[in-house]
C-alpha positions in Angstrom: 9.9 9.2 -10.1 7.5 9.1 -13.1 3.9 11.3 -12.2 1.5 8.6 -11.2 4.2 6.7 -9.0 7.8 5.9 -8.5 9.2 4.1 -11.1 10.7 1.3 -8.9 7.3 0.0 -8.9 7.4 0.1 -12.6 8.5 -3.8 -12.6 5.8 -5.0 -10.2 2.9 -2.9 -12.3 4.4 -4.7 -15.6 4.0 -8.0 -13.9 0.5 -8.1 -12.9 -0.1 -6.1 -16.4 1.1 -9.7 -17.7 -1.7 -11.8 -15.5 -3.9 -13.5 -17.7 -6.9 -13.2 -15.6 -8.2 -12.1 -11.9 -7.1 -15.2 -10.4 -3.6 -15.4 -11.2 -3.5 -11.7 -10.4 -4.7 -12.8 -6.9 -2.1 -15.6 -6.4 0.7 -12.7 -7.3 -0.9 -10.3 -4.6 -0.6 -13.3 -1.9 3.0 -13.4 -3.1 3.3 -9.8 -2.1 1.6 -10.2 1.2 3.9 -12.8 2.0 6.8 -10.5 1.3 5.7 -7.5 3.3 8.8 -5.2 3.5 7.9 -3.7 7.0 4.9 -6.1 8.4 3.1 -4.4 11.7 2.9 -7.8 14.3 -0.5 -7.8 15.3 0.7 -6.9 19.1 1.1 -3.6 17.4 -2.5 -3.3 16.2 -4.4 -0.1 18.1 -7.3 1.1 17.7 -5.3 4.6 16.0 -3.2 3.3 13.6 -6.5 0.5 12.1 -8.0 1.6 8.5 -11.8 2.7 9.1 -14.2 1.6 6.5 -12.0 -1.7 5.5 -13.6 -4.8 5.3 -10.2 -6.5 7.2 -8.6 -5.3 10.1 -6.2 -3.2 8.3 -3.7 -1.3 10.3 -0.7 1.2 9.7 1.9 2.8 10.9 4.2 5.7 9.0 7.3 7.2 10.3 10.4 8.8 8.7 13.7 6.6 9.6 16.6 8.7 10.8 17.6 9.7 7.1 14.3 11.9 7.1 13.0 8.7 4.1 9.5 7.9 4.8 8.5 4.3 6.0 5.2 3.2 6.2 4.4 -0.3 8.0 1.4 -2.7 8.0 -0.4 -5.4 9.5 -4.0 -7.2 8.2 -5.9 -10.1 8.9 -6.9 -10.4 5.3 -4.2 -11.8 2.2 -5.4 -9.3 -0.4 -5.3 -6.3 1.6 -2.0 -7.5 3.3 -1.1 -7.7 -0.7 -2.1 -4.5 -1.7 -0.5 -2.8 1.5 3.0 -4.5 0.6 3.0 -3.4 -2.9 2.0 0.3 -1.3 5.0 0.0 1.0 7.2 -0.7 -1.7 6.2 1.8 -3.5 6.8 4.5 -0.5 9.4 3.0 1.8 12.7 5.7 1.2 10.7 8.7 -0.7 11.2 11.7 1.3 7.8 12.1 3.1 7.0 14.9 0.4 7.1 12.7 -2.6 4.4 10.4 -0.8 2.1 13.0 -0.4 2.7 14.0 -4.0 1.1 9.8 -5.3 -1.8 8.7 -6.8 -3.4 5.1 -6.5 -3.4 5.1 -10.5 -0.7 1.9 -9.8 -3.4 -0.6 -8.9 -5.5 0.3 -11.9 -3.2 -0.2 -14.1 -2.2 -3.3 -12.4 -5.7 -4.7 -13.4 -6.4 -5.1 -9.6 -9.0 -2.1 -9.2 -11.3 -4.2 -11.2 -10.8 -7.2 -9.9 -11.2 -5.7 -6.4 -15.2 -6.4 -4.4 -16.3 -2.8 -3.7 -15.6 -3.0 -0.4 -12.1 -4.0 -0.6 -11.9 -1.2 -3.4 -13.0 1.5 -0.5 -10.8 -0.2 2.2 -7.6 0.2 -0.1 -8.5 3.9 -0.8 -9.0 4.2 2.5 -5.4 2.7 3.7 -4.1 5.0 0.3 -5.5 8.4 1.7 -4.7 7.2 5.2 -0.6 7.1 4.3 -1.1 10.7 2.1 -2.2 12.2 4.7 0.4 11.2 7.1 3.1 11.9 4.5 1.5 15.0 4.7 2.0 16.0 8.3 5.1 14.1 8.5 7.0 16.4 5.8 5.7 19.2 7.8 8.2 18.0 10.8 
């Protein structure tokens, strides 16, 4: 695992690095929201596991699987935070729960998406980020 994230997400970073603009960058996240590696069905969405301060309803939920790996899963209402909580779940799903507290968002920057992000959705992706640190957190503490 490289410092700034695991270095399975290394071919996803290179291929929004190779977008030519915002746009095609947004049709690749809707590619990633459709492949959501551990989707949350909306009859799962509660009022503790929703994202505060996100301009979507946003909603996780972490766990370890019965190997001790970390797995986070996730539900939105919105395509580009659905994206963006995909790519995150890639990027976690199997660490051992320590190694997920250990991350940094630096991925999206240097995916070109931070920028391309509206404020809002910016704070609401920070918000689902610190939301899954900190439940790494207390689940490595099990």
């Amino acid at each position: 695992m490289s410092s700034l994230w695991p270095e399975h997400l290394d071919s996803i970073v290179d291929e929004f690095k190779d977008c030519f603009d915002s746009m095609e960058r947004y049709e690749l996240l809707f590619e990633y929201a459709r492949k959501n590696p551990k989707p949350l069905p909306e009859e799962e969405w509660t009022e503790e596991n929703q994202i505060l301060g996100c301009q979507s309803r946003a909603h996780v939920i972490c766990s370890l699987n019965d190997k001790g790996h970390f797995i986070l899963r996730s539900g939105a209402d919105a395509q580009i935070v659905q994206g963006l909580m995909s790519i995150t779940a890639i990027a976690v799903n199997g660490l051992n729960p320590i190694e997920v507290s250990n991350l940094t968002p630096a991925y999206i920057e240097e995916m070109g998406l931070k920028a391309a992000l509206s404020p809002n959705r910016a704070n609401g992706f920070l918000n689902m980020f610190n939301r899954v640190i900190k439940e790494a957190k207390i689940l490595s503490e099990t």
